[in-house]
One Martini backbone bead per residue (centre of mass of N, CA, C, O) as a GRO file, in nm:
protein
   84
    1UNK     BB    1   7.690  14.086   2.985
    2UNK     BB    2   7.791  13.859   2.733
    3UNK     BB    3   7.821  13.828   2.406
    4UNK     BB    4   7.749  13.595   2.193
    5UNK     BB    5   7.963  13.402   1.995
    6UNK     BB    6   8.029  13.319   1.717
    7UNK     BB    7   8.189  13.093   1.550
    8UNK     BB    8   8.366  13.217   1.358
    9UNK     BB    9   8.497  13.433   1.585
   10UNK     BB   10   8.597  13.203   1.743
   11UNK     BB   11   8.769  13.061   1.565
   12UNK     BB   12   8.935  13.382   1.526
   13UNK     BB   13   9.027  13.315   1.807
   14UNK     BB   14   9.176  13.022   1.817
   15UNK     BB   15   9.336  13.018   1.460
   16UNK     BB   16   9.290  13.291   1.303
   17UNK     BB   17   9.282  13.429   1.043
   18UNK     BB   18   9.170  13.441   0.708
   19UNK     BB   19   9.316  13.611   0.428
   20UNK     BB   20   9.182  13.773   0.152
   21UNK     BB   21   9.186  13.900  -0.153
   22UNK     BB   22   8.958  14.126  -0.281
   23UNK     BB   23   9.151  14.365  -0.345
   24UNK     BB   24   9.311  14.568  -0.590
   25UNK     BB   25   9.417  14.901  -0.617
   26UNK     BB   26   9.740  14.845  -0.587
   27UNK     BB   27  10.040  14.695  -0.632
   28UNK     BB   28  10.032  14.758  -0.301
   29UNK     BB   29   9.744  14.799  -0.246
   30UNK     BB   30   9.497  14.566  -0.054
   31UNK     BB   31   9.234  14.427   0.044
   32UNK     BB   32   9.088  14.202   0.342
   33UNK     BB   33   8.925  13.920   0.395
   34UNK     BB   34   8.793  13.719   0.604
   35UNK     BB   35   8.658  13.438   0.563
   36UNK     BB   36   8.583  13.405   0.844
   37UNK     BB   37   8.405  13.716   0.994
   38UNK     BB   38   8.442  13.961   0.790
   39UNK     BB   39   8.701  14.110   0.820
   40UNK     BB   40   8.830  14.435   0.722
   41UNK     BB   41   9.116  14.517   0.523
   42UNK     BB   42   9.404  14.711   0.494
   43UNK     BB   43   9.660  14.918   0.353
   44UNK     BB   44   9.902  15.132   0.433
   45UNK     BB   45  10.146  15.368   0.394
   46UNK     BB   46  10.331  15.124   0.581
   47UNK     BB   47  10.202  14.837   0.502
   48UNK     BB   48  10.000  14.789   0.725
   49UNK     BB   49   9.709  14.694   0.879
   50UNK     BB   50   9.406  14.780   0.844
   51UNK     BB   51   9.137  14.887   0.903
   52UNK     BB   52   8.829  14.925   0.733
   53UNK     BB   53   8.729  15.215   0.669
   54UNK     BB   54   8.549  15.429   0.551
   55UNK     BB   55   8.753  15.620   0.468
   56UNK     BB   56   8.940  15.439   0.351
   57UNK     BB   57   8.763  15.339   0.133
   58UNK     BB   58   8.782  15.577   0.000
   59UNK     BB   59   9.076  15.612  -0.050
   60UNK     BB   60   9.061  15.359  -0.272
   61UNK     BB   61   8.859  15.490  -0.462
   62UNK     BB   62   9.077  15.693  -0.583
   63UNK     BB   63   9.336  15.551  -0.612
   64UNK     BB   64   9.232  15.360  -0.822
   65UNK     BB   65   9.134  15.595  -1.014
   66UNK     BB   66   9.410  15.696  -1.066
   67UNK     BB   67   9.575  15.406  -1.123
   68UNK     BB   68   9.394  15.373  -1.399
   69UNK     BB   69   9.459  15.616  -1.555
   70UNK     BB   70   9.771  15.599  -1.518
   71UNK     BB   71   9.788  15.312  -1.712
   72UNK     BB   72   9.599  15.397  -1.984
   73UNK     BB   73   9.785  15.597  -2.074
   74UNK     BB   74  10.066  15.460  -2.064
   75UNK     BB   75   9.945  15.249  -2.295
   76UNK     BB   76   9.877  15.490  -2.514
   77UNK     BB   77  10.184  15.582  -2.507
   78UNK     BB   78  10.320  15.325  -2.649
   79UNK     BB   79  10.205  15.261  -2.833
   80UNK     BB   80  10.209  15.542  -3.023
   81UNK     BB   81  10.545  15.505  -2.980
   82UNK     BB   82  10.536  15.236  -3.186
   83UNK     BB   83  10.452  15.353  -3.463
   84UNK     BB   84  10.655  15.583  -3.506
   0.00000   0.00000   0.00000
């Protein structure tokens, strides 16, 4: 027997995902998730979507850190270097 889906669903099965930005990990790398199914997307290593497992979010959650880490430094050493 199947199990019956809910409207959202059915919705983007007839008329297709409506996916939005949630989350910018890096300038290329952002999380997506889909207004009515609440389905999460990622982008790879080749710009594809692809689903948001635990794993891809680990992995989104390094890049992010390793990401903001190297824009504050990079920003720390503008400044310093228009200084002198």
């Amino acid at each position: 027997m199947k199990k019956p889906t809910s409207i959202p669903k059915l919705y983007c099965n007839i008329f297709g995902h409506d996916y939005e930005v949630t989350k910018r990990v890096t300038y290329h790398v952002k999380e997506y998730t889909c207004r009515h199914c609440k389905k999460e997307l990622t982008t790879n290593s080749n710009g594809q979507l692809i689903e948001l497992t635990p794993k891809f979010r680990e992995i989104n959650d390094i890049l992010e850190r390793i990401h903001t880490s190297r824009t504050e430094r990079l920003k720390k050493k503008t400044i310093a270097s228009s200084i002198y």
